[in-house]
N, C-alpha and C positions, 0 to 999 in steps of 0.2 A: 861677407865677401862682396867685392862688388860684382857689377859684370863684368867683368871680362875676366872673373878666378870663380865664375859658375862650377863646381863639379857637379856630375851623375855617380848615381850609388845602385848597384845592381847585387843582392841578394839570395844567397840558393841556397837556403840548409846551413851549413856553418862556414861556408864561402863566401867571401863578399867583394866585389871587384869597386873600385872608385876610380873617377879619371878627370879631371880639369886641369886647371892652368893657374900660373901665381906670375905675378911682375915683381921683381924685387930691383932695389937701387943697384945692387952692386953683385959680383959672383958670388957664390957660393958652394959647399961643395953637395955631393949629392945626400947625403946624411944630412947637413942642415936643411937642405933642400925637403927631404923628405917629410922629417921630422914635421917643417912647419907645415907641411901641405896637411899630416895625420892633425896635426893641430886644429887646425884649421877645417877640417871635416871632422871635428867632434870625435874622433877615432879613441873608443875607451882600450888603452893599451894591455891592460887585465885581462881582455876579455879577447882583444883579437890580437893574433900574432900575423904580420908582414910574411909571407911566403916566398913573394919575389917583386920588384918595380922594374919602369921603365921610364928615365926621366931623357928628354933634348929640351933643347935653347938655344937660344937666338938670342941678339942685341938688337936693340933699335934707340937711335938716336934721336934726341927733340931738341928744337931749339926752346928754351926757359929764359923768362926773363923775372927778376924781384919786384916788377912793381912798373906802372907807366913812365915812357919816358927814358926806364932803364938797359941797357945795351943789353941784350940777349945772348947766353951762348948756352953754348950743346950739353946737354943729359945725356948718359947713356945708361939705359936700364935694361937687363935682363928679361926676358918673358921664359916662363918656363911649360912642359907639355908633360906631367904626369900621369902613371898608370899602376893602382897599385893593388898587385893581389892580395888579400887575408886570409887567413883559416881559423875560426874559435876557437878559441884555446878548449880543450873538453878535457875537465878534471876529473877523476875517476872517486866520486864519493868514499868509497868503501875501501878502497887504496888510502886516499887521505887519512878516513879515521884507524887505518892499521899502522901508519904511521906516525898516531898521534900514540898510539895504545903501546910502540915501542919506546915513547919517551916518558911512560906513565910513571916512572921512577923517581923522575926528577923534580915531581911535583911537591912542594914541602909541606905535606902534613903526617901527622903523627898517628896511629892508630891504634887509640887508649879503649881499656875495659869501660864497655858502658855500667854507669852510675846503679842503672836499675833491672837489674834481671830477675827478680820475683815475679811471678804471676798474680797479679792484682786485681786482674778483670779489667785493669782500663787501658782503651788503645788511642791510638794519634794519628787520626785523620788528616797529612796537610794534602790539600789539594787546589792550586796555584795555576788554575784554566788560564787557556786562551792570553797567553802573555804575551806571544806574537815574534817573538828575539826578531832583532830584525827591520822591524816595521817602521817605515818613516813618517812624519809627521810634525809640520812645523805648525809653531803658536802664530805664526802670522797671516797663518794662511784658513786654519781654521779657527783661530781665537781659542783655545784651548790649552794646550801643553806643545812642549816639542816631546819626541818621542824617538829613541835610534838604538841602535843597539845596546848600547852602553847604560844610557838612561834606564832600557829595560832589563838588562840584568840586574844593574842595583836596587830596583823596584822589586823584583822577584828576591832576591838576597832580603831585604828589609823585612816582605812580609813572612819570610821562611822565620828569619830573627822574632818575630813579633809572634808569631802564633808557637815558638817553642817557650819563651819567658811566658806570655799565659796560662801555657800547658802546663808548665812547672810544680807550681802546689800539686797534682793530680798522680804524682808519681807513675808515669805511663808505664807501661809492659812491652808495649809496641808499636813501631810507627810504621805506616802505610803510605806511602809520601807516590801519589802518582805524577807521570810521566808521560807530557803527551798531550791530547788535547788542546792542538795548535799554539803545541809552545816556541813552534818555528811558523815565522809568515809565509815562508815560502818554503819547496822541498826540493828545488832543483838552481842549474846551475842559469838556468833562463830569469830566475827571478820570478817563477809563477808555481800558483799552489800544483798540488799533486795533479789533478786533473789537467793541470796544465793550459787553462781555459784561458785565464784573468791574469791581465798585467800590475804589477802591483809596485808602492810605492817601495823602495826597500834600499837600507845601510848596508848595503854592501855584499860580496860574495857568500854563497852558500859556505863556503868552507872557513873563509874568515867567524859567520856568526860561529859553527857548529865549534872551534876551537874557544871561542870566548865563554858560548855556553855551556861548553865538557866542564872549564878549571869551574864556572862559580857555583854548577851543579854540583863538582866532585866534591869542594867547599860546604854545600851546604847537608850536605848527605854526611860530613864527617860531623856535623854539629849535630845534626840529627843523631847519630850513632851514640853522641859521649853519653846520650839520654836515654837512649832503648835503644834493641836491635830494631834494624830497618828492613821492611821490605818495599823494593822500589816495583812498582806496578804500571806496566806499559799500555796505557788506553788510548790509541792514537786521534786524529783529530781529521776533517776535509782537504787543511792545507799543506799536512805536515808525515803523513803516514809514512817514507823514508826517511827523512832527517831524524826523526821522534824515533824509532828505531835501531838506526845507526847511533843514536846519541848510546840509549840504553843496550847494545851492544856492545858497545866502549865500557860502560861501567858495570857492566856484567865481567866483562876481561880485568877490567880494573879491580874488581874486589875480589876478584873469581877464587883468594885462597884468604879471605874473611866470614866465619863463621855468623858474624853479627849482622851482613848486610846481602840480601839475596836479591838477584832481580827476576822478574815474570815477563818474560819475552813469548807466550804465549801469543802465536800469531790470530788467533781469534779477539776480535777487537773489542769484542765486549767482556769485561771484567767481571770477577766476584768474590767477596769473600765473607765467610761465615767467622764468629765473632760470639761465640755462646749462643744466645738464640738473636743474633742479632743478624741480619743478611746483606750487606749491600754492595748492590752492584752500581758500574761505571761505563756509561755511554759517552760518546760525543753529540750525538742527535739524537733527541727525542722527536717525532715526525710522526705522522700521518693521524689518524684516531689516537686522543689520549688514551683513552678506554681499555688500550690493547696491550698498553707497557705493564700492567701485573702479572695479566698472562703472559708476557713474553719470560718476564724475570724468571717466572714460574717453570715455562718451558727449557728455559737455556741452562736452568742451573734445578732439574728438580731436584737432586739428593740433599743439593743445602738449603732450596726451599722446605724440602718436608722438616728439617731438623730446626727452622727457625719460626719464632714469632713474630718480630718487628723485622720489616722490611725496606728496602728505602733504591734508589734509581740516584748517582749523581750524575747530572752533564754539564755539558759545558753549551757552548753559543749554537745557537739553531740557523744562523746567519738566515730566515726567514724575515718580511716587510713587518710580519706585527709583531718584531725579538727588538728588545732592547738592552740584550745583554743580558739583562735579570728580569725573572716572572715570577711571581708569588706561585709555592708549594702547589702539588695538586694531590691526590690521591685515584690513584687510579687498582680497583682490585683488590684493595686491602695494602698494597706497596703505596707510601710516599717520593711521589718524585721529585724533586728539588733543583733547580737550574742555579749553579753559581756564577756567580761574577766574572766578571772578565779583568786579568791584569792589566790591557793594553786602553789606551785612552782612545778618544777621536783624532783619525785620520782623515786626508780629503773625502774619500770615497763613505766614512760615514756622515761627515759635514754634509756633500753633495745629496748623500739620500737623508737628510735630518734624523740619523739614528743619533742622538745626543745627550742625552738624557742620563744615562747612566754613571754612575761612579766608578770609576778603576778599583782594582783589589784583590784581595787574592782572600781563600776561606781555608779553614780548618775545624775538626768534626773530632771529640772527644765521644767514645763508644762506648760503654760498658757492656758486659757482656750476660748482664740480667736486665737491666732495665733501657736498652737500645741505646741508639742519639742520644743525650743528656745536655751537649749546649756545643755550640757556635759560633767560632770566633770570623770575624772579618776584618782584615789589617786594610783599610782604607788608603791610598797613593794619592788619591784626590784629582781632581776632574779640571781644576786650572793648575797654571805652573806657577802660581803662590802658591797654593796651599799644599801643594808638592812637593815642592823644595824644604818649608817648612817643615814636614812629616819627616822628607830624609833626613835634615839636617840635624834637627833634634833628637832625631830617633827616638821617638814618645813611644 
């Protein structure tokens, strides 16, 4: 804008006042008037609703001439004096997802007997941390990947795809497929994690992603199903502990008269389940003294600790200076603790602090229920957008 179309921008809570001035050639009415002014002040219209304005004008006349030499005659242009009140628009999360849960009907999948209902001993760990749905990130800015909503659900889709074709010779009994674990980047309608602290890069409205991520979740949980019954396990995450919630509260109503698919909405955030003598539990942060997470498992869960032999801790991202997403195994107490991967690539804010390092991906954990853990799949997305694209495109 130049000077003389300066606006001021006065902010208060979900109020926001603007007021400047625009020259235009010719009239216009106050609606175009408006419009260009919101335009023109960056005004994201999503986000803020107009309450009321107050526009006046004036003409003033110039004498113009084409060029030296050439006769000059009169301009007349418009100056215009705006003032324009807004209010946030404030979505009601839980309202939205009951009105997605009334349209849950019309979603077209089919819900066939899963393939294997014998007890086998072997269970299907997928667990698909820190995918971020949401999260922006351009390749030209960090030299990496682009990264948006879209891009990460098919990434999540892919390795959900990849770790049940591996599972497959093992004839599963049951999948444990958790939920959570900052699978949303942001949990509110500000665009910032649950604490609410950090502004963060992000594709678009809270309730935009939580609708794209309901259908490819509700999609992958029925793929899951045709396999083994599913139990979906809610471990929430630092950025995500409403949305991760709200998600699995949708597909709690969603299945709620499906014998084959259960969900744990257990508001206690740390997880567990027992597994023949197998134990393991689901955190988001592992933090402070390693030393203490055996006893903790031991504490939070003793009746399925006394009744197990192998143990094990999964988490996800510690967003600490010396985390790079993934750390080699520890043992702590006789419990294996094990930090997986993260689905979501580098974004500014990891370029900016050099957390780079890491490969994108998602894991999954094959259990048997005498002899614990037995192996470990990692569907790799890959860390630039060649090798990314290739992995989708091929679907290897």
């Amino acid at each position: 804008m130049s000077e003389s179309n300066k606006l001021t921008k006065t902010q208060n809570g979900n109020e926001l006042e603007i007021s400047g001035k625009l020259k235009e050639k010719k009239n216009y009415s106050d609606n175009v008037i408006l419009e260009k002014f919101l335009k023109r002040a960056k005004i994201d219209k999503s986000i803020w609703k107009v309450d009321r304005y107050t526009i006046g004008s004036w003409d003033v006349t110039m004498k113009m001439s084409d060029g030296k030499n050439k006769p000059k005659y009169p301009l007349t242009e418009t100056n215009y004096s705006i003032k324009v009140w807004l209010k946030r628009e404030v979505v009601n999360l839980e309202e939205s997802l009951k009105g997605l849960i009334k349209n849950i009907s019309s979603f077209p999948y089919i819900a066939t007997m899963p393939l294997m209902r014998e007890e086998n001993g072997i269970a299907h760990e997928i667990a698909t941390l820190d995918a971020h749905f949401g999260k922006l990130a351009w390749l030209l800015e960090t030299g990496y990947r682009n990264y948006d909503t879209n891009i990460s659900l098919e990434d999540y889709s892919y390795v959900t795809e990849k770790h049940l074709q591996w599972a497959s010779p093992f004839r599963v009994s049951r999948i444990f497929y958790i939920i959570g674990q900052d699978i949303f980047h942001i949990d509110n309608m500000q665009g910032r994690t649950t604490s609410g602290v950090h502004d963060l890069d992000v594709d678009g409205r809270i309730t935009k992603i939580q609708e794209k991520a309901f259908e490819i979740v509700v999609r992958n949980i029925y793929a899951c199903r045709t396999v083994a019954p599913v139990e979906i396990v809610w471990s929430p995450g630092n950025h995500d502990y409403l949305a991760s919630y709200m998600l699995c509260f949708a597909l709690k109503e969603h299945f709620r008269n499906d014998k084959f698919v259960t969900v744990d909405l257990n508001k206690n955030a740390r997880k567990a389940r027992l597994w023949g003598n197998l134990l393991v539990g689901w955190t988001h942060r592992i933090t402070g003294r390693y030393n203490n997470w055996g006893n903790e498992l031991a504490q939070a869960f003793p009746d399925l600790w006394s009744k197990s032999i192998f143990r094990e801790w999964h988490h996800g991202d510690q967003h600490k200076k010396q985390d790079v997403k993934a750390v080699p195994t520890f043992t702590s107490g006789g419990v294996l603790c094990r930090q997986l991967t993260a689905l979501s690539p580098v974004d500014r804010w990891h370029f900016d602090n050099l957390f780079t390092d890491a490969i994108p991906g998602g894991e999954s954990f094959l259990w048997s229920n005498t002899n614990g853990v037995f192996a470990n799949f990692i569907a790799w997305t890959g860390q630039y957008e060649e090798n990314r694209n290739k992995l989708i495109d091929m679907k290897q």
